[in-house]
LUMKE-818469 format. One record per atom (N, C-alpha, C): residue number from 1; residue in three letters; chain; atom name; y, x, z. Coordinates in Angstrom, 1 decimal. Each point is the difference from the previous one (the first is absolute). Example, Ala and Ser with C-alpha at 12.3 -4.5 7.8 and 13.67 -1.06 7.14 Angstrom:
LUMKE-818469
{1, 'ALA', 'A', 'N', {-5.7, 13.2, 7.8}};
{1, 'ALA', 'A', 'CA', {1.2, -0.9, 0.0}};
{1, 'ALA', 'A', 'C', {1.2, 0.9, 0.0}};
{2, 'SER', 'A', 'N', {1.1, -0.4, -0.7}};
{2, 'SER', 'A', 'CA', {1.1, 0.9, 0.0}};
{2, 'SER', 'A', 'C', {1.1, -0.8, 0.8}};
//
This chain:
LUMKE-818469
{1, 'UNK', 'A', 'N', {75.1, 54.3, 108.7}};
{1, 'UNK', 'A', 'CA', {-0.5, 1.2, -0.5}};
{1, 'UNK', 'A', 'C', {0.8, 0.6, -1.1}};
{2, 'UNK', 'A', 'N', {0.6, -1.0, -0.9}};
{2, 'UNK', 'A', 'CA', {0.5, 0.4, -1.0}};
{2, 'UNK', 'A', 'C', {1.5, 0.4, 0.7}};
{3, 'UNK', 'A', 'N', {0.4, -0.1, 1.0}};
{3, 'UNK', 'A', 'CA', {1.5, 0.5, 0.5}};
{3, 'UNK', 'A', 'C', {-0.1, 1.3, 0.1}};
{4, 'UNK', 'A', 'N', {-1.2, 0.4, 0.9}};
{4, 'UNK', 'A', 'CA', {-0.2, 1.5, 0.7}};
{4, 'UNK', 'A', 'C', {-0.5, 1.0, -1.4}};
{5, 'UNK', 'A', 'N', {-0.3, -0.1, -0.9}};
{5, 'UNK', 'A', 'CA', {-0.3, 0.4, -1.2}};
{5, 'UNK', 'A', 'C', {1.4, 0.2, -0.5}};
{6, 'UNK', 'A', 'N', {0.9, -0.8, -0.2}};
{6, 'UNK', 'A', 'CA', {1.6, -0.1, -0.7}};
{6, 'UNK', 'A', 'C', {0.5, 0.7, 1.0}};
{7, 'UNK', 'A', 'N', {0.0, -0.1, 1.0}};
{7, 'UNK', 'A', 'CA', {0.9, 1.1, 1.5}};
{7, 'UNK', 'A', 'C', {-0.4, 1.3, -0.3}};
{8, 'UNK', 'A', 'N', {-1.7, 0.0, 0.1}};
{8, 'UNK', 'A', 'CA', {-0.5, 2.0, -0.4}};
{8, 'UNK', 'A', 'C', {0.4, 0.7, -1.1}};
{9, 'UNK', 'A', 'N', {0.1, -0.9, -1.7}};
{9, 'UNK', 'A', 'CA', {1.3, 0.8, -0.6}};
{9, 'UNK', 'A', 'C', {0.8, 0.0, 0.4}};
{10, 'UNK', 'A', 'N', {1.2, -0.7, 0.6}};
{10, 'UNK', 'A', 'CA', {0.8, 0.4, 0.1}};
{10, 'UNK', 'A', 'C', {0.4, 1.4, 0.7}};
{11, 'UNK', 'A', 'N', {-1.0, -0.5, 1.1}};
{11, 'UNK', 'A', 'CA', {-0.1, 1.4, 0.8}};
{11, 'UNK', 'A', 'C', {-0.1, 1.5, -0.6}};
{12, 'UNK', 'A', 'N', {-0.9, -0.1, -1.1}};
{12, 'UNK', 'A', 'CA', {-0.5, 0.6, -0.4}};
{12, 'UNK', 'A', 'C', {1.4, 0.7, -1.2}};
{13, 'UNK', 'A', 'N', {0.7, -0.9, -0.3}};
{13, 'UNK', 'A', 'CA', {0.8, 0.1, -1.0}};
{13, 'UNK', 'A', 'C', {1.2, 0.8, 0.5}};
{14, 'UNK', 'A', 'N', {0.4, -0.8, 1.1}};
{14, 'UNK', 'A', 'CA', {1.2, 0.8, 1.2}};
{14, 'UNK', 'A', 'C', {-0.3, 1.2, 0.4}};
{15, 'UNK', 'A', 'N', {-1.4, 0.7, 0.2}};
{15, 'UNK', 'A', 'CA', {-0.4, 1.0, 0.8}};
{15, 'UNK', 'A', 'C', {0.0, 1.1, -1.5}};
{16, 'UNK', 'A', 'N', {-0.1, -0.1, -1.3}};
{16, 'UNK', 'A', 'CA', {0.3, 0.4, -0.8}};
{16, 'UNK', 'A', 'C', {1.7, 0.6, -0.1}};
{17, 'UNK', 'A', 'N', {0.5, -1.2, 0.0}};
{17, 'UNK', 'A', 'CA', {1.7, 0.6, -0.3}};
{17, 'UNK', 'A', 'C', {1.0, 0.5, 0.5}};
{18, 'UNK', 'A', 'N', {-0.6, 0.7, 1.2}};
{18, 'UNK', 'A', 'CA', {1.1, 0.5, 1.1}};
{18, 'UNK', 'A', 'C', {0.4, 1.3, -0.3}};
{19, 'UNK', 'A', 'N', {0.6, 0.6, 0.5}};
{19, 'UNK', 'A', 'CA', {1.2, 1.0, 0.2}};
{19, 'UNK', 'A', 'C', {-1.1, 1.4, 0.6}};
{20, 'UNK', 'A', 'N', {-0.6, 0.8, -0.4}};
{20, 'UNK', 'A', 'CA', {-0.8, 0.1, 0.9}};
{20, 'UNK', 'A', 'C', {0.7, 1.6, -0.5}};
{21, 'UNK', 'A', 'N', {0.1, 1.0, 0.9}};
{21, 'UNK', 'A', 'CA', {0.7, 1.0, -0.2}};
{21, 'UNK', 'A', 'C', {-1.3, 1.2, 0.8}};
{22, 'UNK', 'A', 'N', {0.2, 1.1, -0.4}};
{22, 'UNK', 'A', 'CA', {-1.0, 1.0, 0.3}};
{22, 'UNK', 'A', 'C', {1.1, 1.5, 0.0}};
{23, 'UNK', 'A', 'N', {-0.4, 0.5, 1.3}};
{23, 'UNK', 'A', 'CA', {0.5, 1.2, 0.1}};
{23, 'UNK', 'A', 'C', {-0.7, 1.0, -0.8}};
{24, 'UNK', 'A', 'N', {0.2, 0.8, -0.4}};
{24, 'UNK', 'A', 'CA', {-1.0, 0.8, -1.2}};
{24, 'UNK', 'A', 'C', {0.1, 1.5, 0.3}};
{25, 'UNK', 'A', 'N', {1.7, 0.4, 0.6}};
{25, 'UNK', 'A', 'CA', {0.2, 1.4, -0.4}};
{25, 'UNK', 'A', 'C', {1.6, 0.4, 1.1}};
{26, 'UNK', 'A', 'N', {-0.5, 1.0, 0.3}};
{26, 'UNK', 'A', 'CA', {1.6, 0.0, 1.1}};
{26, 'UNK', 'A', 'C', {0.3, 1.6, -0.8}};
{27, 'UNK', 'A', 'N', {0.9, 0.1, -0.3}};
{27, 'UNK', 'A', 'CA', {0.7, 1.7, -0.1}};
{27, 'UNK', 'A', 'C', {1.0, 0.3, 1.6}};
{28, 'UNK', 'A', 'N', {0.3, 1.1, 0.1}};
{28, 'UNK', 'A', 'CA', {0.8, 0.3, 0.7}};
{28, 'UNK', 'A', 'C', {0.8, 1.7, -0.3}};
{29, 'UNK', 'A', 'N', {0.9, -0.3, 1.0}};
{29, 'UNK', 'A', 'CA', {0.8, 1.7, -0.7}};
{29, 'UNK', 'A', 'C', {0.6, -0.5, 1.7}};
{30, 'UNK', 'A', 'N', {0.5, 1.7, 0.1}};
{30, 'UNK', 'A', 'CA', {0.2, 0.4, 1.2}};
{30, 'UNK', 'A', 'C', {1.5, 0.0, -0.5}};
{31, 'UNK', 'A', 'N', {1.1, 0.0, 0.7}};
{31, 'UNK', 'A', 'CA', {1.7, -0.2, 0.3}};
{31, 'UNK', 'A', 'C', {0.6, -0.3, -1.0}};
{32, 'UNK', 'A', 'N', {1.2, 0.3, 0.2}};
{32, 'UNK', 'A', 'CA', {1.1, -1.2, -0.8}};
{32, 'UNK', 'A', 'C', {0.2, 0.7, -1.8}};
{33, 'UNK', 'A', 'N', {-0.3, 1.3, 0.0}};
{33, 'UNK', 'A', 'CA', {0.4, -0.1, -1.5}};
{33, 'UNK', 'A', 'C', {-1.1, 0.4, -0.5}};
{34, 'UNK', 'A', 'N', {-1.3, -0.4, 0.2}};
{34, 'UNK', 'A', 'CA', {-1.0, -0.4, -0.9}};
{34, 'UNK', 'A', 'C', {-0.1, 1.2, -1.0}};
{35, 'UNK', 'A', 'N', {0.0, 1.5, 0.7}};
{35, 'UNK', 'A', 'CA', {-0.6, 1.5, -0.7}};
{35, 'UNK', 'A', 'C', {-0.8, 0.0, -0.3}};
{36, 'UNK', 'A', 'N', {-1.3, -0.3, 0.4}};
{36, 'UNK', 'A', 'CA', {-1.2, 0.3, -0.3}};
{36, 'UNK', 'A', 'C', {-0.5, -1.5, -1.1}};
{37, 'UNK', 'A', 'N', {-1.3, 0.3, -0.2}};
{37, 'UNK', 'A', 'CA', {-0.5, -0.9, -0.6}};
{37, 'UNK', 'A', 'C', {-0.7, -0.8, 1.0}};
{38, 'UNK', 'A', 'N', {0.2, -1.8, -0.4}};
{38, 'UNK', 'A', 'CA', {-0.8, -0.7, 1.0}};
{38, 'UNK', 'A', 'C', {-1.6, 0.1, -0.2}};
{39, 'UNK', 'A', 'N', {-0.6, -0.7, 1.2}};
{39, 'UNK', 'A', 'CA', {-0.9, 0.3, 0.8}};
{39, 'UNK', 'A', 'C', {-0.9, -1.6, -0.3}};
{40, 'UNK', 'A', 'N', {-1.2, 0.1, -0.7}};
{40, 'UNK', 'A', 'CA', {-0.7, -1.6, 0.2}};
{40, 'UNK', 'A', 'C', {-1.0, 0.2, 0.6}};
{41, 'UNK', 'A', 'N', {-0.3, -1.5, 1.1}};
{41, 'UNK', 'A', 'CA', {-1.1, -0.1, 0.1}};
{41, 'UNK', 'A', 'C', {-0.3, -0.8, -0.6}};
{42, 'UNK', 'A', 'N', {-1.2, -0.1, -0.5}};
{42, 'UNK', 'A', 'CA', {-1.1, -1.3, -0.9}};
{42, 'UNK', 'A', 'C', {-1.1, -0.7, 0.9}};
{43, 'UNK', 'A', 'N', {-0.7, 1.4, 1.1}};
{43, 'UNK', 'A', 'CA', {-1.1, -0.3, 0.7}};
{43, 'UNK', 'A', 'C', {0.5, -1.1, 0.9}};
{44, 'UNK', 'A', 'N', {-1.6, -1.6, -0.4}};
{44, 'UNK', 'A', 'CA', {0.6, -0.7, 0.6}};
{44, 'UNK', 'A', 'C', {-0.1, -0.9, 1.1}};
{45, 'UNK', 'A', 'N', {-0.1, 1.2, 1.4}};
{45, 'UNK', 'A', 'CA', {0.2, 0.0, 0.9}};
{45, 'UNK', 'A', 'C', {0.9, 0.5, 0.5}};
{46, 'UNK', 'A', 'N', {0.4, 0.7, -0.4}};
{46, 'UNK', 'A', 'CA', {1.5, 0.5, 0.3}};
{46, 'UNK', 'A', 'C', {0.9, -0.8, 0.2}};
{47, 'UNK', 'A', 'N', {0.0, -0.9, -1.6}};
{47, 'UNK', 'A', 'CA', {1.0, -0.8, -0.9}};
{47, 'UNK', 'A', 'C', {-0.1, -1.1, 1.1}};
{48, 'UNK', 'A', 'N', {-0.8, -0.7, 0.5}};
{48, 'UNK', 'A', 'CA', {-0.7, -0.9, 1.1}};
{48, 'UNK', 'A', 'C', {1.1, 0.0, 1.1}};
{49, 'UNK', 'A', 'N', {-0.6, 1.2, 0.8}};
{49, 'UNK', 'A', 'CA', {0.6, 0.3, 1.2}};
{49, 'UNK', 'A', 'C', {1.7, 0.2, -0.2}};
{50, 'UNK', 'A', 'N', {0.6, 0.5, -1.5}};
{50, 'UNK', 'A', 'CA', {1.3, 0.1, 0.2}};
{50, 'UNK', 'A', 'C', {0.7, -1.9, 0.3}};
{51, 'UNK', 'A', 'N', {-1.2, -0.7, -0.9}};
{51, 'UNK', 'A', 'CA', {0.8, -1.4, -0.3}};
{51, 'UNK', 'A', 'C', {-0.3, -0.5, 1.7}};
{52, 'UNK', 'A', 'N', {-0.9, 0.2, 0.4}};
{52, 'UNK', 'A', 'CA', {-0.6, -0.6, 1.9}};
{52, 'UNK', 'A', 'C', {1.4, 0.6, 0.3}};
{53, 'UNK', 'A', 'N', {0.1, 1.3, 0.1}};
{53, 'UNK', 'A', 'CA', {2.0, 0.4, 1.0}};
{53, 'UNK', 'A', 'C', {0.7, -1.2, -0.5}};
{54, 'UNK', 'A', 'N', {0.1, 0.4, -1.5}};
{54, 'UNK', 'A', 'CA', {1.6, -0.8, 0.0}};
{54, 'UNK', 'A', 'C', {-0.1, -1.7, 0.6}};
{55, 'UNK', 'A', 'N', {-1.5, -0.5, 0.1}};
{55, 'UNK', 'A', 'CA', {0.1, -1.0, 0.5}};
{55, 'UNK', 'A', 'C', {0.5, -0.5, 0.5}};
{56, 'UNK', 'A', 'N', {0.0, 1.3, 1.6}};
{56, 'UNK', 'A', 'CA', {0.7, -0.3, 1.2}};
{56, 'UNK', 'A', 'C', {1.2, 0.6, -0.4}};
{57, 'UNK', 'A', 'N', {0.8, 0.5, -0.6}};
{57, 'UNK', 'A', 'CA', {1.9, -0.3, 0.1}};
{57, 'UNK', 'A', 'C', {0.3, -0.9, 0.2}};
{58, 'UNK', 'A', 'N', {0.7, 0.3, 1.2}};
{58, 'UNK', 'A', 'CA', {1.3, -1.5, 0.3}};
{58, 'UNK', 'A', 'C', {0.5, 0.3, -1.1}};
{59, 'UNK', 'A', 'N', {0.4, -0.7, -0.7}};
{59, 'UNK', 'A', 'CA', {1.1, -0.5, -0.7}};
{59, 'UNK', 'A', 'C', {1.2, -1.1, 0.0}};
{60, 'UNK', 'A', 'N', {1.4, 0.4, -0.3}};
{60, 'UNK', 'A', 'CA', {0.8, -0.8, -0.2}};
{60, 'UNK', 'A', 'C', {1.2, 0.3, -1.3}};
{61, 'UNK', 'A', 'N', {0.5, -1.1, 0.0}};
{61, 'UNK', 'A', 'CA', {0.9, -0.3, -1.2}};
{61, 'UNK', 'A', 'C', {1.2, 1.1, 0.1}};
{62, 'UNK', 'A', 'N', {0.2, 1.0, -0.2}};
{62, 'UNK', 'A', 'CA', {1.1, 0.8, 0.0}};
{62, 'UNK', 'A', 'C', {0.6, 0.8, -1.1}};
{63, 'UNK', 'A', 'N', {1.3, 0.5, -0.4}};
{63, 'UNK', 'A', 'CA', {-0.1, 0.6, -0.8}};
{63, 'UNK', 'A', 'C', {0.3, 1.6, 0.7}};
{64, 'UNK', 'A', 'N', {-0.7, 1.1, 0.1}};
{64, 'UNK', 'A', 'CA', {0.5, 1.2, 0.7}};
{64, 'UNK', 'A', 'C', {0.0, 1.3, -1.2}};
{65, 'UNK', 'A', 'N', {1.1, 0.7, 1.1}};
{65, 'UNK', 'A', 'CA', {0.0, 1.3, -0.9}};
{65, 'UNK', 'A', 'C', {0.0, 1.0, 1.5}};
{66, 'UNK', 'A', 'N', {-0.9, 0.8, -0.1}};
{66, 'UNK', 'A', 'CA', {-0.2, 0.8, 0.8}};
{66, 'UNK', 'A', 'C', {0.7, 1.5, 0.1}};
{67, 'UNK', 'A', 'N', {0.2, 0.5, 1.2}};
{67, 'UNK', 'A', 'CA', {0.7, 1.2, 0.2}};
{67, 'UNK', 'A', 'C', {-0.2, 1.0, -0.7}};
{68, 'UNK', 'A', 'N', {-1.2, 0.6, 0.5}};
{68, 'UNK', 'A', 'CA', {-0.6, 0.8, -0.7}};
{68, 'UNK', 'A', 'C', {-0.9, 0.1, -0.7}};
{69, 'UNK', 'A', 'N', {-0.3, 1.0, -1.0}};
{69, 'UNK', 'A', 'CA', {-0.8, 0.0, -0.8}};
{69, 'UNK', 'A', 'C', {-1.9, -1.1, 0.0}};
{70, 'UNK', 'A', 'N', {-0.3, 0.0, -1.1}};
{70, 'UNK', 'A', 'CA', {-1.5, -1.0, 0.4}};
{70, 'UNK', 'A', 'C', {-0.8, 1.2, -0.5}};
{71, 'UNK', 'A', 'N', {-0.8, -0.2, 1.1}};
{71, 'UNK', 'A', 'CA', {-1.5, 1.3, 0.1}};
{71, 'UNK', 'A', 'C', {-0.9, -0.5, -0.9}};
{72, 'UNK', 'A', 'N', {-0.3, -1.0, -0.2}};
{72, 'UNK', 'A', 'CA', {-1.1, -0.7, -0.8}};
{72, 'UNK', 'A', 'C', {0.4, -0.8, -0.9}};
{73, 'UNK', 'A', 'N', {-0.6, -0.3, -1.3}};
{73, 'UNK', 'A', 'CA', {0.2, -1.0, -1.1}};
{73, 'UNK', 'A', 'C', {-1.6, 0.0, -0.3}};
{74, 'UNK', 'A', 'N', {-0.1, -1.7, 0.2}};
{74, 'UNK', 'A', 'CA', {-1.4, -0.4, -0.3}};
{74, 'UNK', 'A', 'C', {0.0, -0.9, -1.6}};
{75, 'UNK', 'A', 'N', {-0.7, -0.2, -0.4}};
{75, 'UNK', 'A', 'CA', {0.1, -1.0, -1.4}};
{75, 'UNK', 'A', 'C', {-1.4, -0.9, 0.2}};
{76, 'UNK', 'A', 'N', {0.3, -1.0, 0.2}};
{76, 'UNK', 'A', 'CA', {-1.7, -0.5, -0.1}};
{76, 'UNK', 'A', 'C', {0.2, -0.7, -1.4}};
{77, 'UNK', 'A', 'N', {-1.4, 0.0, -0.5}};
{77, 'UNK', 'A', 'CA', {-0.2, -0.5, -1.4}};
{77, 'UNK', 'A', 'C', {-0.9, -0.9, -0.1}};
{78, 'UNK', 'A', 'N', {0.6, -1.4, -0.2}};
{78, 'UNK', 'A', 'CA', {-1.1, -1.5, 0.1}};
{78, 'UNK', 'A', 'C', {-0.4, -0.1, -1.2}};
{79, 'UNK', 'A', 'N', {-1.2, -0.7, 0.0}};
{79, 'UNK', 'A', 'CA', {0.0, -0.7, -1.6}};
{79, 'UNK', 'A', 'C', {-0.5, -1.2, 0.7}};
{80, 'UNK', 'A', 'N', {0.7, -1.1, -1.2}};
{80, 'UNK', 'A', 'CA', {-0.2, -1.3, 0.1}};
{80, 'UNK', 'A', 'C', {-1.2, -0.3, -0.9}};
{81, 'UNK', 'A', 'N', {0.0, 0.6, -1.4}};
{81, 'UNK', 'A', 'CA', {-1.0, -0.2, -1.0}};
{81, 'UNK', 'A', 'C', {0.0, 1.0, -0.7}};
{82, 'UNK', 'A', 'N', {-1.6, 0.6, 0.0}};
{82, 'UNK', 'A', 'CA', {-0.4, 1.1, -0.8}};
{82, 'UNK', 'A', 'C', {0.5, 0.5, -1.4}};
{83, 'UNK', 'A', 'N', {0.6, -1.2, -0.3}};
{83, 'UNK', 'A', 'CA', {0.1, 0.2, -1.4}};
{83, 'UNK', 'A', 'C', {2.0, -0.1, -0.4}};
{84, 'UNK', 'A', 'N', {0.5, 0.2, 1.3}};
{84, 'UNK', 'A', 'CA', {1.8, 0.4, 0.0}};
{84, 'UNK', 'A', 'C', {-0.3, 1.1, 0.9}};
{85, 'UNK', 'A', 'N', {1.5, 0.6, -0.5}};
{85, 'UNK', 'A', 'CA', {0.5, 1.1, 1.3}};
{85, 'UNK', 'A', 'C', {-0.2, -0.3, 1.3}};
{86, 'UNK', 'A', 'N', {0.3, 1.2, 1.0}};
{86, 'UNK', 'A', 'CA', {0.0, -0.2, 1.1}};
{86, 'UNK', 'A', 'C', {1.7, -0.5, 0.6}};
{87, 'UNK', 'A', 'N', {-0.1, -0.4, 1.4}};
{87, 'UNK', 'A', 'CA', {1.2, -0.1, 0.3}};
{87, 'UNK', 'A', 'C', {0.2, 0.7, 1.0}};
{88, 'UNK', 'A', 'N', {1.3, 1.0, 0.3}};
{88, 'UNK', 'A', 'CA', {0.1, 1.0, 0.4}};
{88, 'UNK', 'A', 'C', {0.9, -0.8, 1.6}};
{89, 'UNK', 'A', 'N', {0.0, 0.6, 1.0}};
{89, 'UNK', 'A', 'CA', {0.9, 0.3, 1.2}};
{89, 'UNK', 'A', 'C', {0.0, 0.7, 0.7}};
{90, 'UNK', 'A', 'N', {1.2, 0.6, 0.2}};
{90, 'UNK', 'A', 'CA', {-0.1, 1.2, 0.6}};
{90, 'UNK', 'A', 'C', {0.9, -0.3, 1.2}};
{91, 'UNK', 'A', 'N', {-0.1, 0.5, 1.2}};
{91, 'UNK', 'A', 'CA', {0.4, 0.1, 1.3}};
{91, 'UNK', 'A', 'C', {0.6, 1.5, 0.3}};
{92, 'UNK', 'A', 'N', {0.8, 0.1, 1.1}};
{92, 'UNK', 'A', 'CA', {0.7, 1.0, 0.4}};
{92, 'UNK', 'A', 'C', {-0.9, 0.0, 1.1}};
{93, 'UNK', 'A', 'N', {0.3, 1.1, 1.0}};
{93, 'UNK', 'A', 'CA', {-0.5, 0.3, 1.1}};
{93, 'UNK', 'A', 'C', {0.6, 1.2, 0.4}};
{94, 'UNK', 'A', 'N', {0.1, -0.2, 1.5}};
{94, 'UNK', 'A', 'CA', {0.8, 0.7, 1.1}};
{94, 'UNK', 'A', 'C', {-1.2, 0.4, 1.2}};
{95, 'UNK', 'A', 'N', {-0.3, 1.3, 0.6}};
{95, 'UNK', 'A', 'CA', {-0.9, -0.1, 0.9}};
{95, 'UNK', 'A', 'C', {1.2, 0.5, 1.0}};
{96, 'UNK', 'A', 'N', {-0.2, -0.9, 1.1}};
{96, 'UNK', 'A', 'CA', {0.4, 0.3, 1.4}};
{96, 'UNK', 'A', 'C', {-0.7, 0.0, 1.1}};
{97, 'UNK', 'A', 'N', {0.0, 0.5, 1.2}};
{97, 'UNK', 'A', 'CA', {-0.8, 0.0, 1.4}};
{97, 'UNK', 'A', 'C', {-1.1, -0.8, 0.3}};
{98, 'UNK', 'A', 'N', {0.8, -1.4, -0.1}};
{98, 'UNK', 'A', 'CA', {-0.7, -1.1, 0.6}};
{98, 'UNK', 'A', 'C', {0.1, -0.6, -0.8}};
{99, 'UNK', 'A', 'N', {0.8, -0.5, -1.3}};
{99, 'UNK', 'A', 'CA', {-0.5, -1.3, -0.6}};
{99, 'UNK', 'A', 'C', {0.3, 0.9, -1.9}};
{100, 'UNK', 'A', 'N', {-0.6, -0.4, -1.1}};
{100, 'UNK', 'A', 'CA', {0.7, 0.3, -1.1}};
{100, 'UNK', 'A', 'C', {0.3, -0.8, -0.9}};
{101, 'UNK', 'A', 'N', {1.1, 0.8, -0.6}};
{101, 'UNK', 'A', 'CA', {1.1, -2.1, -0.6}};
{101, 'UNK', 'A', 'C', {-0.1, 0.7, -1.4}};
{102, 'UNK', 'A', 'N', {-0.5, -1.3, -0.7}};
{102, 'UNK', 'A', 'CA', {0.0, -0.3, -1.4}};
{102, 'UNK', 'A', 'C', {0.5, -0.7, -0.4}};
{103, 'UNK', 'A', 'N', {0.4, -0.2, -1.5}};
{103, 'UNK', 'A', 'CA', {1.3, -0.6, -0.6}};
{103, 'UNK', 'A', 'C', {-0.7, -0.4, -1.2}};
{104, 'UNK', 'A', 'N', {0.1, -1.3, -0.4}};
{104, 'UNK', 'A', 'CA', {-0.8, -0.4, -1.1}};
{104, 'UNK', 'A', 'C', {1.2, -0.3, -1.0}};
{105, 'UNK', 'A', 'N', {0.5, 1.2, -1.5}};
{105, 'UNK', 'A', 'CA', {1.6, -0.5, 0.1}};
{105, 'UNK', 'A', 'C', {-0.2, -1.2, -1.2}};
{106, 'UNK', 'A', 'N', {-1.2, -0.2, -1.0}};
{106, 'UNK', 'A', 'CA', {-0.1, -1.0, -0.4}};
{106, 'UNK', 'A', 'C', {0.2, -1.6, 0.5}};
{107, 'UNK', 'A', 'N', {-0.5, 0.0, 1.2}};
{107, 'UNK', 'A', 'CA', {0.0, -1.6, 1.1}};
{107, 'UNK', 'A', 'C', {0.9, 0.1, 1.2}};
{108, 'UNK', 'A', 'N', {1.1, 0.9, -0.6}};
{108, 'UNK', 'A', 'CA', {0.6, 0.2, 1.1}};
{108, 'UNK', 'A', 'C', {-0.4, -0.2, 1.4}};
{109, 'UNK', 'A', 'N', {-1.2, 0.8, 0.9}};
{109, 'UNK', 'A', 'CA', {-0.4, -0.2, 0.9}};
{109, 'UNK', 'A', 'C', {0.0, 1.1, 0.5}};
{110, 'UNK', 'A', 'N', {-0.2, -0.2, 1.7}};
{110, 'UNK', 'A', 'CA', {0.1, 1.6, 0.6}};
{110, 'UNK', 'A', 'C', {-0.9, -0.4, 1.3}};
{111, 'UNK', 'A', 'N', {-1.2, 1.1, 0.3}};
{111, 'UNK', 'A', 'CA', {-1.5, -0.5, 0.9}};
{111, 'UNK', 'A', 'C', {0.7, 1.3, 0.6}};
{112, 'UNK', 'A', 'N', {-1.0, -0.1, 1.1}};
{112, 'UNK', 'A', 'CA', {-0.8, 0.9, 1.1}};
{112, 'UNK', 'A', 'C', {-1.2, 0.2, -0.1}};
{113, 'UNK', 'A', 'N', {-0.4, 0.8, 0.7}};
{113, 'UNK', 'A', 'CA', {-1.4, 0.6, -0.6}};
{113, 'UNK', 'A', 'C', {-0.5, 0.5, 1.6}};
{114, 'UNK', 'A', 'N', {-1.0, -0.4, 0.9}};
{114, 'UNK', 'A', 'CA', {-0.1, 0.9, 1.0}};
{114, 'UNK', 'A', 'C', {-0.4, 1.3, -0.1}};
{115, 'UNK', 'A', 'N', {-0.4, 0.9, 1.1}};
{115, 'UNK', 'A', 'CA', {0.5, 1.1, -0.1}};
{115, 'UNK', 'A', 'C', {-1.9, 0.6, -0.4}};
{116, 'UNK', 'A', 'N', {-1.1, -1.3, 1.0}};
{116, 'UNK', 'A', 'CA', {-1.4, 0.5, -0.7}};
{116, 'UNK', 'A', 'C', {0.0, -0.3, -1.4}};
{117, 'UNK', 'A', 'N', {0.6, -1.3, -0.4}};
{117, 'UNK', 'A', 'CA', {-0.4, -0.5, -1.6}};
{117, 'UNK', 'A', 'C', {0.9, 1.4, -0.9}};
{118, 'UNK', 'A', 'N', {0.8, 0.0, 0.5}};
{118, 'UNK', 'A', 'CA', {0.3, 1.6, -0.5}};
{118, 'UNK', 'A', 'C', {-0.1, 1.2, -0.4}};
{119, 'UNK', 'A', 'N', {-1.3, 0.2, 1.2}};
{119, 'UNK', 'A', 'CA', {-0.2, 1.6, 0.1}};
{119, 'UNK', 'A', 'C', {-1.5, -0.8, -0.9}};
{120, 'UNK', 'A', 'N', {-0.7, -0.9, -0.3}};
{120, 'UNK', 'A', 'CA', {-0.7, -0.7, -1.0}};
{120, 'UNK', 'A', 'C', {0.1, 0.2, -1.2}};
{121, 'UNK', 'A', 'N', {1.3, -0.4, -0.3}};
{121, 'UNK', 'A', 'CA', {1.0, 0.1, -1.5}};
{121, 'UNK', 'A', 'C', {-0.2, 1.7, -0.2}};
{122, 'UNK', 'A', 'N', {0.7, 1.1, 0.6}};
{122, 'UNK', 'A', 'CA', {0.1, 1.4, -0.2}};
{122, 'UNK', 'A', 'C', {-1.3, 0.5, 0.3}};
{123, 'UNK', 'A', 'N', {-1.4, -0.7, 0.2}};
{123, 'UNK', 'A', 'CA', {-0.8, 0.7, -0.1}};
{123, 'UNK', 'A', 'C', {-0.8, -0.3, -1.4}};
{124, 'UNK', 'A', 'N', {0.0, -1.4, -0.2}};
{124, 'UNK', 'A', 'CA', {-0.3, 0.2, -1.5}};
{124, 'UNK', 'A', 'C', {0.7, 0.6, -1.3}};
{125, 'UNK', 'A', 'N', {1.6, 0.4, 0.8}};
{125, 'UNK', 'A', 'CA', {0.5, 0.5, -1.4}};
{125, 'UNK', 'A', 'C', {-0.2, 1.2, -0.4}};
{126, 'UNK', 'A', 'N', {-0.6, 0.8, 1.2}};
{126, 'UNK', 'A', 'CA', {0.1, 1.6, 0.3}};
{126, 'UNK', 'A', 'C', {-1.6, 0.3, -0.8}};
//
């Protein structure tokens, strides 16, 4: 008895100190030289549904620089603990036909995006 008591703190202790990260806030701005003032969502189903898309990005290890201009700059804003800043990442984005390619240039990474989880993404930004 006395084991399963010393295992449940522990459990208890572990499930305390993790990493636990929360989407909070996405901005966005429309094309590459960032004219206008950006755009937040807070509402948080919005915030929800943007983090469910990026779920589905394939992603891979790349480093890319793209042709043309980027239509979209997203910033999501995590917080780890209420009481530090947030941590910022911002993504590129390219909308094409059938698939749209994002560039994460902090993790050097470059996804696809299908073309429904897409028209998804531009309906909550609109």
């Amino acid at each position: 008895m006395k084991k399963w008591i010393a295992f449940l703190f522990v459990l208890i202790g572990l499930a305390g100190c993790g990493d636990h990260e929360e989407l909070v806030r996405v901005d966005y701005q429309m094309g590459e030289w960032r004219t206008g003032d950006a755009q937040m969502i807070t509402e948080e189903s919005q915030v929800r549904m943007i983090e469910s898309i990026f779920k589905k990005v394939k992603w891979e290890n790349a480093k890319v620089q793209m042709d043309r201009k980027k239509e979209l700059i997203l910033t999501f804003f995590y917080r780890y603990d209420p009481n530090e800043p947030e941590r910022l990442e911002e993504y590129q984005i390219w909308f094409n036909n059938e698939v749209t390619e994002i560039v994460d240039p902090n993790k050097n990474r470059y996804g696809i995006l299908d073309e429904a989880e897409a028209q998804r993404l531009k309906e909550v930004i609109k």
